[in-house]
N, C-alpha and C positions, 0 to 999 in steps of 0.2 A: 686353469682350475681342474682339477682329478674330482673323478667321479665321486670319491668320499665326502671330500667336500662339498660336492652337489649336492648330495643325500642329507646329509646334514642340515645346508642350508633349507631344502623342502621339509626337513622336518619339523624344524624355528616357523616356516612359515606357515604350515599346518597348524599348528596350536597358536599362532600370533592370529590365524583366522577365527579358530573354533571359541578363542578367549573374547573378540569379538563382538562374533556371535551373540555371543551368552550373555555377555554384557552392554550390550549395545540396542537391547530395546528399549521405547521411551515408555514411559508411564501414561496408562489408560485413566479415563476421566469418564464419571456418568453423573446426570441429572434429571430430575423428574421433570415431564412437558403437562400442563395444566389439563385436567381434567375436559372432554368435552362435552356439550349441555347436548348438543342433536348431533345424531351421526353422519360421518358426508365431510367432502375436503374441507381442509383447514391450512392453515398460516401460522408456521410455527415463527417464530421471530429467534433467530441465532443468539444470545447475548454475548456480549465483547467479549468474557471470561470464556468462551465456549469456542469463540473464533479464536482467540489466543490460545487457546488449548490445541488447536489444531492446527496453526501456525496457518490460520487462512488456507488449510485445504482441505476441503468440505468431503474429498473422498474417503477421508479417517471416521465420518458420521454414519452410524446407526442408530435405527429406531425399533426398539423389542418392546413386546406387548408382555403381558403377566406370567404365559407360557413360554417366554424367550424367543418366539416366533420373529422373524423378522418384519418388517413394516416397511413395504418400498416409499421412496418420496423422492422430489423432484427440487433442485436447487431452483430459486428464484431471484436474481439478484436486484431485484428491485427496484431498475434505471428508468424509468417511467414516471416512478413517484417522487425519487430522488430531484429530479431537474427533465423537465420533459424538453428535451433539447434539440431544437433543427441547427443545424451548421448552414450557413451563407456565405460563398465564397465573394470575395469583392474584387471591384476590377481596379489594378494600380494603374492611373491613366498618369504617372509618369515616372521615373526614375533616372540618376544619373548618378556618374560613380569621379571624384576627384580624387584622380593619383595622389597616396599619402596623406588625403586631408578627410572628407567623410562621403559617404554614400547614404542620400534619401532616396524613399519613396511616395509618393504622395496618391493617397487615397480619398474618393468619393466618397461622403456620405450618406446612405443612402437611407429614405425614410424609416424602414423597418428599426434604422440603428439608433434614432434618435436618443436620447439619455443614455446609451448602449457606453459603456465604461471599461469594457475590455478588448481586446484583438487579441484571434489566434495567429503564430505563426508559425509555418513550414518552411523549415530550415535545413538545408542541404547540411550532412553531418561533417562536424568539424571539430579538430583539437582546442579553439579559441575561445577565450570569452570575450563577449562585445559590449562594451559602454554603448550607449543609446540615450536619445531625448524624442520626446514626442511634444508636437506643438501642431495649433489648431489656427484656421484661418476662413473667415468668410468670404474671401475674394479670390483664393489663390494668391494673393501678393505679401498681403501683413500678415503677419503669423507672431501667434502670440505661446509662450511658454505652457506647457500642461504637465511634463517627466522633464525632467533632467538627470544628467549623470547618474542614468540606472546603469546596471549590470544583469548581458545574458551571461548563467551562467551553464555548464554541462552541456554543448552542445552536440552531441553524439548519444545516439545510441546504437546499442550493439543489436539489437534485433532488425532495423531497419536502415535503408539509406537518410532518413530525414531525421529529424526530430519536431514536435510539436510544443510549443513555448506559449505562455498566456502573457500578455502583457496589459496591465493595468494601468488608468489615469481618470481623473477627475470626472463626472456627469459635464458635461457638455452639449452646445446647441450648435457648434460649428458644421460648416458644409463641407471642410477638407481638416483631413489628418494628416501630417507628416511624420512620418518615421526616419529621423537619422542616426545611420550607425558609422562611428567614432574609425576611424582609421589611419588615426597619426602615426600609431606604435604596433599596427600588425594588418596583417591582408584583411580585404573585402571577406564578408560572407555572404554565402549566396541562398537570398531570399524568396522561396519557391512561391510559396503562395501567403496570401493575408483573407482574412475571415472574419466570423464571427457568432456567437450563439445565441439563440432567441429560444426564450422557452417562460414555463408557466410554472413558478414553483409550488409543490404542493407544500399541504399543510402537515404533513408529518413524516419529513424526509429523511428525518436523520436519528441516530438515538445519542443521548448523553452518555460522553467515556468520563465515568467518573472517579475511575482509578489514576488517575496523574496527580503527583502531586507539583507545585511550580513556586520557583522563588526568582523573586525580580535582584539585577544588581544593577546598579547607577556607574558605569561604565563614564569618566566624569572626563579624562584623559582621551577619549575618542571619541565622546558627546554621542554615549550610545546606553539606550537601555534595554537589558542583555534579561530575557525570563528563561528563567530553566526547567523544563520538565522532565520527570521524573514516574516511572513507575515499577511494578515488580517482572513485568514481562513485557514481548512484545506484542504492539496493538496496533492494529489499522489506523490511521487518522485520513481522515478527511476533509475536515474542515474548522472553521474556527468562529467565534460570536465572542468581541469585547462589549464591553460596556465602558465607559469611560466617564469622567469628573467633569471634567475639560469642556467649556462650551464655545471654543474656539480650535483648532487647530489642521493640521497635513502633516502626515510623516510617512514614510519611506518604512516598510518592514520587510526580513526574508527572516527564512526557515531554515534553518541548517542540522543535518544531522549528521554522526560521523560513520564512515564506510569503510570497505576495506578492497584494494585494489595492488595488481602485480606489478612491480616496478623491476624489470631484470632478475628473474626468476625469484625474488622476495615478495613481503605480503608489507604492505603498510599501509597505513589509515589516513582517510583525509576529511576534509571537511566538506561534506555535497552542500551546495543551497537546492532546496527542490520546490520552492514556493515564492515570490514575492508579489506585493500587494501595496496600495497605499490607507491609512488609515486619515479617514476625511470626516468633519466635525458633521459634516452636511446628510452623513450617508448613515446605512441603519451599522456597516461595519462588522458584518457578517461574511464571511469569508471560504468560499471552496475551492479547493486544490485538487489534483492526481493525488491519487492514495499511494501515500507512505506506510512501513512497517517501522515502527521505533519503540525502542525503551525510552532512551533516552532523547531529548531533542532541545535545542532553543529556538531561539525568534531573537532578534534586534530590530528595535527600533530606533532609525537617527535621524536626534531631537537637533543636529545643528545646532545651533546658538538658542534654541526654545529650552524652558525650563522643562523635566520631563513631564511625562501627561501620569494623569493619576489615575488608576484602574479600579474600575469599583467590580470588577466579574469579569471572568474569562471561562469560556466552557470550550471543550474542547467535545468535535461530532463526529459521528459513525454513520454512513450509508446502513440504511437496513436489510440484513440480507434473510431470505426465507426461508425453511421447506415445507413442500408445498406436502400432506400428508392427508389421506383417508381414515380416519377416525371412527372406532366404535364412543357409543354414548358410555361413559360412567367406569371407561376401560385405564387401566392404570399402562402410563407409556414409559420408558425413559430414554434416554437420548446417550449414544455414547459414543467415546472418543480414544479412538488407539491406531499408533502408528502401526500397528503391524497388519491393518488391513490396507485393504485397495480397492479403487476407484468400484461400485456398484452398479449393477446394468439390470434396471427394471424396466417392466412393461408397461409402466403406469405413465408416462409421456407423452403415451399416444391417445390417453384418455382424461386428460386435465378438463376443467372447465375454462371458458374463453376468457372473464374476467377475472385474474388472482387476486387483482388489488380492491376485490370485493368480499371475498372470502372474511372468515373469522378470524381475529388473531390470536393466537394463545404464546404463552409464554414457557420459560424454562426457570426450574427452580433446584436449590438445594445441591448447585453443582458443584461436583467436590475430586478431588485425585483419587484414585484407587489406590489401596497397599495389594502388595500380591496374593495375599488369601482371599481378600474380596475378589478379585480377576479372573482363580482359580474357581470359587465357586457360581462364577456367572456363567462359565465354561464348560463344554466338554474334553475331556483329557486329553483330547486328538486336535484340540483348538488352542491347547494353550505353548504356554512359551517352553511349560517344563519338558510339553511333547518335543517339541525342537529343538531343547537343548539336547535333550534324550537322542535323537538321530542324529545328532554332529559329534555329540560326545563318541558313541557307539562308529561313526564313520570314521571321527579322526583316530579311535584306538585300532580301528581296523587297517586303516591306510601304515598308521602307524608299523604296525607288527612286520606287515610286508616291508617297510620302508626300512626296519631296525634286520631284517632277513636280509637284506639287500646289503646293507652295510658288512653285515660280517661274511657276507660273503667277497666284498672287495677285500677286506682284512687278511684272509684267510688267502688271498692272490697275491698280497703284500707280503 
């Protein structure tokens, strides 16, 4: 490659950046936060339109007073209120592993767990997914059915060596658990630790996402009913609450959303499960997961040889997230949203009060997309985008000049 061509090509890429640039900011969002009645901290309550606006990163948030002043505040995410949760590790007093055929492990239950309906598991990372059955026993000898033919699925992740998997099964009074995993058709996996969580749930853990819309299909050829949700952007989910017809039933449900992952230097989409659960006529069938980000997402339920179950209500639920803000009385606030800031460092953390989940709460209203006049005029000229396009523009004609000086002076050697 000759110099010319070099020159050239830096100059394509020059304007491939500054076009960019310029157009490659997202759009600002603000909202009015409710007036406060006494002055002194308070408990702003995020709403979903407002985390979705900020794709769940809370560093894109400000809060300006009537003077445009800034207003420091403190993210709370609210894990206390949500599920006050102790983790319990349990001891496997036994395991053993059959070449080609399956590997259990068998666990104590211990008082704390009684009616306790889930286990956590630590799971050494691996490409596989594992079929499993969990079955219960008072004696260690008879062992009676609780899961069959589940499916782990995802086991890896990329941030850590393990991964941590819930696994679900019926209220029970039994004294042993078994866990076994399937290994006719692929290797053992290895199962670090078994657990469990005990906690106290409050009474207002979560908020209603009431932007999903959802349509059931009767999947009749796989004896599966397939709900679709649907919304206009992406939103946290956390959890789930049916209501059902049905005064008898068990079914098996997962969550499936679609992703996107490198396959040999290409991009393709697959189908994650990142939730499963069973829905029990007995139980209230209310449901929390790891949070997901999705637009889109289903659930299946398989009815087997059952006729499908009938749904009278499905709500779908948000963890509540805070900020924690100092408030004047009677002072007008608003709240706003733009990718072009960054993460905020106040001094105000070091002066909270001890309990937040006692504070006030106030809410957010009237929250709406900015067009670019409204941005400009919330702005100083040296704040806004026009300012920085003004300095790329101005840089790239200047690189430019020198760069186009450069070229004819190769010309001029040719």
């Amino acid at each position: 490659m000759n110099l010319k061509m070099l020159v050239q090509m830096k100059i394509k890429l020059l304007i491939s950046i500054c076009f960019i640039s310029i157009f490659g900011f997202g759009q600002s969002h603000k909202g009015a936060i409710e007036k406060v009645q006494k002055k002194g901290f308070h408990r702003i309550l995020i709403a979903p339109k407002v985390r979705s606006a900020s794709n769940e990163n809370f560093d894109l948030l400000r809060i300006y007073d009537e003077s445009k002043k800034e207003i420091p505040f403190v993210v709370d995410f609210n894990k206390d209120n949500f599920f006050s949760n102790r983790y319990c590790q349990l001891k496997i007093s036994e395991q053993k592993q059959y070449k080609d055929s399956v590997s259990f492990y068998i666990i104590n239950v211990v008082e704390n767990m009684k009616y306790c309906s889930e286990l956590s598991l630590k799971i050494a990372n691996t490409g596989l997914n594992k079929e499993y059955n969990i079955s219960g026993s008072d004696d260690g000898i008879h062992w009676f059915g609780l899961v069959m033919n589940s499916i782990l699925y995802d086991l890896n992740d990329f941030q850590n060596t393990y991964v941590r998997k819930t696994v679900s099964f019926p209220n029970n009074s039994y004294k042993f658990l078994k866990i076994e995993f399937i290994d006719k058709n692929s290797m053992p996996i290895n199962l670090l630790e078994v657990g469990y969580f005990i906690g106290e749930e409050k009474t207002e853990p979560t908020t209603l996402l009431e932007v999903f819309k959802h349509k059931l299909i009767e999947d009749k050829t796989n004896k599966k009913t397939i709900i679709k949700f649907s919304a206009d952007n992406l939103y946290s989910i956390d959890g789930i609450a049916f209501n059902f017809k049905n005064p008898r039933f068990f079914r098996k449900a997962s969550v499936f959303i679609n992703e996107t992952r490198k396959v040999k230097k290409r991009s393709e989409i697959y189908r994650k499960s990142v939730a499963t659960f069973n829905l029990d006529s007995n139980t209230a069938n209310n449901f929390k997961w790891e949070s997901f980000q999705a637009k889109d997402f289903e659930i299946e339920i398989d009815n087997l040889d059952n006729e499908p179950l009938e749904i009278n209500e499905i709500k779908l639920l948000q963890n509540q997230v805070f900020l924690i803000a100092d408030l004047d009385l009677n002072k007008n606030y608003q709240i706003v949203v733009d990718s072009t800031l960054s993460k905020p460092q106040y001094d105000l953390v070091k002066f909270l009060p001890n309990d937040l989940a006692q504070l006030e709460t106030i809410r957010i209203s009237d929250f709406e997309k900015l067009s670019s006049d409204k941005i400009l005029k919330a702005q100083h000229f040296w704040q806004t985008k026009w300012f920085l396009w003004t300095v790329i523009i101005l840089a790239g004609l200047l690189i430019g000049y020198f760069a186009l000086g450069l070229l004819n002076d190769v010309e001029k050697k040719d």
